[in-house]
N, C-alpha and C positions, 0 to 999 in steps of 0.2 A: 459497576455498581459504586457511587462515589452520589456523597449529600452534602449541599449545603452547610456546613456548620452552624449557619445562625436557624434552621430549619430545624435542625439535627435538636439543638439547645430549648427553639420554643416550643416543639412537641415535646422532651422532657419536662420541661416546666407546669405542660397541659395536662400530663398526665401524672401529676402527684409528688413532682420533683423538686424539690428547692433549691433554689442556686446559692453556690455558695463563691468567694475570691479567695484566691490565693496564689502559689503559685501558677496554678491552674485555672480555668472555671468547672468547680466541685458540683456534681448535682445528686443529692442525696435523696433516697423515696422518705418521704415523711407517714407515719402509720397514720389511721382517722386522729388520731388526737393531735399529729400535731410534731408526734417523736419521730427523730430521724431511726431509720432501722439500718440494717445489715446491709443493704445496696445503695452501690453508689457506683458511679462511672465519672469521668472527666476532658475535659478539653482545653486545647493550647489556648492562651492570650496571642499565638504568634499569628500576623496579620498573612504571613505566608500558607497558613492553614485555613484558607478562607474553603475549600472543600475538604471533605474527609474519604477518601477512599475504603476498599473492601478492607483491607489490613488493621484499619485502625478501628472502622465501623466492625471488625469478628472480636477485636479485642473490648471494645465498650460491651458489646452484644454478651460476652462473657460476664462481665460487670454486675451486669442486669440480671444473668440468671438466665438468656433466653440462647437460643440457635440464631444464625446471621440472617434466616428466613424470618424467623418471630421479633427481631428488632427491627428489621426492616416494617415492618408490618406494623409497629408501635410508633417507628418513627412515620411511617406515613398516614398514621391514623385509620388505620384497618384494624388494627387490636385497640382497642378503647380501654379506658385505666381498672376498668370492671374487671373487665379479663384480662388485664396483666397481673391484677392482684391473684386473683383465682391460680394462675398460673406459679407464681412466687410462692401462694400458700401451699400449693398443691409440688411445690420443689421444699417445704420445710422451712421455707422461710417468713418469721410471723411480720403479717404486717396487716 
């Protein structure tokens, strides 16, 4: 089980994520208006992280709020950003 990182990066983006720089690449869920909320995940600038395997996709998958089944499923565009929000609200988290 290993994705892409730049795959992994444009489905977050797709689905409601804004990218942020720093040490990292920061990608924060933005609410309808616009605010970043409570979730965020991240990934390397390192050119050697050009995949991302199970270990690091369970720990973003935490990030996000979902199971390594349900981020997989977000990052391939099976869970669409309707129902990932549904899902987020439905864990107490406003967004």
């Amino acid at each position: 089980m290993t994705r892409k990182r730049s795959a992994v990066e444009a489905a977050l983006q797709k689905k409601g994520f804004e990218k942020a720089e720093g040490d990292h690449h920061y990608f924060y869920l933005l609410d309808p208006e616009g605010r970043r909320t409570g979730v965020f995940t991240k990934t390397s600038h390192s050119p050697k992280h050009k995949d991302l395997g199970a270990s690091l996709l369970g720990e973003m998958a935490k990030q996000c709020h979902l199971n390594s089944r349900e981020f997989l499923r977000l990052v391939d565009c099976t869970l669409d950003e309707a129902g990932y929000r549904t899902k987020v609200r439905e864990a107490g988290i406003a967004c």
